[in-house]
N, C-alpha and C positions, 0 to 999 in steps of 0.2 A: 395393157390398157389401164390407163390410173384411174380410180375409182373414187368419189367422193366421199368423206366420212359420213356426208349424211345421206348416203346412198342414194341417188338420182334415179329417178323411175326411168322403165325402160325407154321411153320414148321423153327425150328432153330435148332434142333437134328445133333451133330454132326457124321456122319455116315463116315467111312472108310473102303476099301475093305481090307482084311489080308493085313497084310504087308509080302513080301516077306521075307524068313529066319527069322520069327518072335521067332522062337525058338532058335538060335543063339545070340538073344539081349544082349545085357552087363548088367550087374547091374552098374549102371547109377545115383544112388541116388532115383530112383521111383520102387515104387514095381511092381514087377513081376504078371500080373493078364492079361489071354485073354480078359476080359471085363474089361473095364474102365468107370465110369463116371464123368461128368465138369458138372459144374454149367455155362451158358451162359452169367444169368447176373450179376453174381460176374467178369467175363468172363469182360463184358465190363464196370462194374462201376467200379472196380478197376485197371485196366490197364492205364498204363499214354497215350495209344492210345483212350482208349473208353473216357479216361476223357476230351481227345484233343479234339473228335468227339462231345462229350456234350456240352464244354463250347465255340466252336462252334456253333452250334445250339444256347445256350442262349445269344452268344454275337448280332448275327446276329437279331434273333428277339429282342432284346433290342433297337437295332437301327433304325428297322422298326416301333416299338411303337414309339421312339425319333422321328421318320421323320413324322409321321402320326398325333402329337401332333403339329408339328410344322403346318403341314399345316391345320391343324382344326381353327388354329389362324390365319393364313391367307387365309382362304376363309373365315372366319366372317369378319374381317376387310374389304374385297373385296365384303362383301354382305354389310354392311353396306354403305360403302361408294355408295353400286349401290343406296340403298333407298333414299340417303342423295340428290343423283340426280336428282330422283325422279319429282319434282318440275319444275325443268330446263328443263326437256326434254316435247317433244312431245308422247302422247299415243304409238305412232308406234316405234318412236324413243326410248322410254323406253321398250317397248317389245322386241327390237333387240337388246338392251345391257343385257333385262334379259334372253332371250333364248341362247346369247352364253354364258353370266354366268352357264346356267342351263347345256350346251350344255359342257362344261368345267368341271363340277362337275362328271356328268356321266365318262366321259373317266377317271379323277382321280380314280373313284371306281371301274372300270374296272383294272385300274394299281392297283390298291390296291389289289382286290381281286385275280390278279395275283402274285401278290408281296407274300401273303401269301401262296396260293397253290403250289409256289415254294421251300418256304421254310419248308413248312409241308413236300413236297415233299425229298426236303433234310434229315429231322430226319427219314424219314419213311427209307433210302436207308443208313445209317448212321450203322445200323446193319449188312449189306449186305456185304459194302464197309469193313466194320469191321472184319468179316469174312473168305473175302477173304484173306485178308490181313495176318490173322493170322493162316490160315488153314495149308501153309508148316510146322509153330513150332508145331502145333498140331499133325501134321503126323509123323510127325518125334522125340515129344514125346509117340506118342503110340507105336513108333516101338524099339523104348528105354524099353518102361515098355511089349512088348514082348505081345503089345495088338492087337487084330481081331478086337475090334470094339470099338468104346467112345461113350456116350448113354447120352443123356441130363440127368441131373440127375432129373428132373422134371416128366421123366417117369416114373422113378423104383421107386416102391412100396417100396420096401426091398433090402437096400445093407448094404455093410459091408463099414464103411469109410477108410479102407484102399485101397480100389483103387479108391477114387476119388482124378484124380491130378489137380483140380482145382489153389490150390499152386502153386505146380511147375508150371502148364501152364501159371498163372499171372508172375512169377516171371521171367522164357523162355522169353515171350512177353516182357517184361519190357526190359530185356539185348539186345533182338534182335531187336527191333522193335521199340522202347522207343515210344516219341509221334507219333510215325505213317511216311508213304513216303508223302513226299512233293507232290501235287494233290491230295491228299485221299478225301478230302473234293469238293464241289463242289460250293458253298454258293449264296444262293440268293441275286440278286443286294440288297443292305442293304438302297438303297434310291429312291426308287420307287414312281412316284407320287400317292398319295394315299388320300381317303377323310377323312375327319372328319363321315360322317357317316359310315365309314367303318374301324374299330380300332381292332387294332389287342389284344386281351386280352389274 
């Protein structure tokens, strides 16, 4: 079973109640079938919205590794130069420059590891926001192909690929929708203070 890279929560099946007057549909360019199925993640690796939605996601963590590198080089510099003091100071007095150094480090990795559970946070809801987004052309090409229900096509064992409108749905999404509504996204601050010991991979 092919898997999304932006990992699809368990339940993505897309489900519709009859449409109303579904028997009266037009022929519209899609076949005629009560059941239909789509593919989800053709659904969003092909649509110039899922694409907006991903290279989001990879721009944002791009910059959070950029920012996290930057300051791995500036706490070593700022730990060196504490050592280099070292010398100069008093016992007591070097303890209180190294405990707010150390005192300093922790809260970076605290923002780090916020900085990333946001943005995980982000791809995780990336499907959702996707979804919604495109669920009227969905409905509204089932009620075209004169369909009761759209069925992930990850369920069915056995179909015929004449009613999957996986196609037309990409192609609907593309004219209607193109890269998505302006707010779809939600993106994590992309410069978060964050440590060196805590690197986003």
């Amino acid at each position: 079973m092919r898997r999304s890279r932006f990992g699809w929560l368990a339940v993505v099946a897309v489900f519709f109640a009859a449409a109303p007057l579904a028997s009266q549909a037009q022929d519209v360019g899609v076949v005629q079938s009560d059941v239909l199925v789509l593919d989800p993640d053709r659904l969003f690796t092909e649509t110039q919205f899922g694409q907006r939605l991903n290279d989001d996601y990879l721009a944002q963590r791009e910059q959070l590794i950029a920012r996290n590198r930057e300051l791995e080089i500036s706490l070593e510099a700022e730990e060196q130069e504490l050592t280099n003091m070292r010398a100069e100071k008093t016992p007591e007095e070097f303890r209180d420059l190294a405990d707010a150094f150390d005192a300093r480090v922790q809260q970076i990795r605290r923002d780090s590891d916020r900085a990333v559970r946001d943005l995980e946070l982000s791809r995780e809801r990336a499907p959702v926001i996707f979804m919604r987004a495109v669920e009227p052309v969905l409905v509204e090409l089932m009620r075209d192909a004169g369909g009761a229900v759209v069925m992930d096509v990850r369920s069915v064992l056995l179909r015929a690929d004449v009613i999957d409108i996986t196609d037309v749905a990409i192609a609907r999404i593309d004219q209607r929708i193109g890269a998505g509504p302006d707010g779809a996204t939600q993106p994590a601050d992309p410069t978060p203070e964050t440590s060196s010991d805590q690197p986003v991979e």
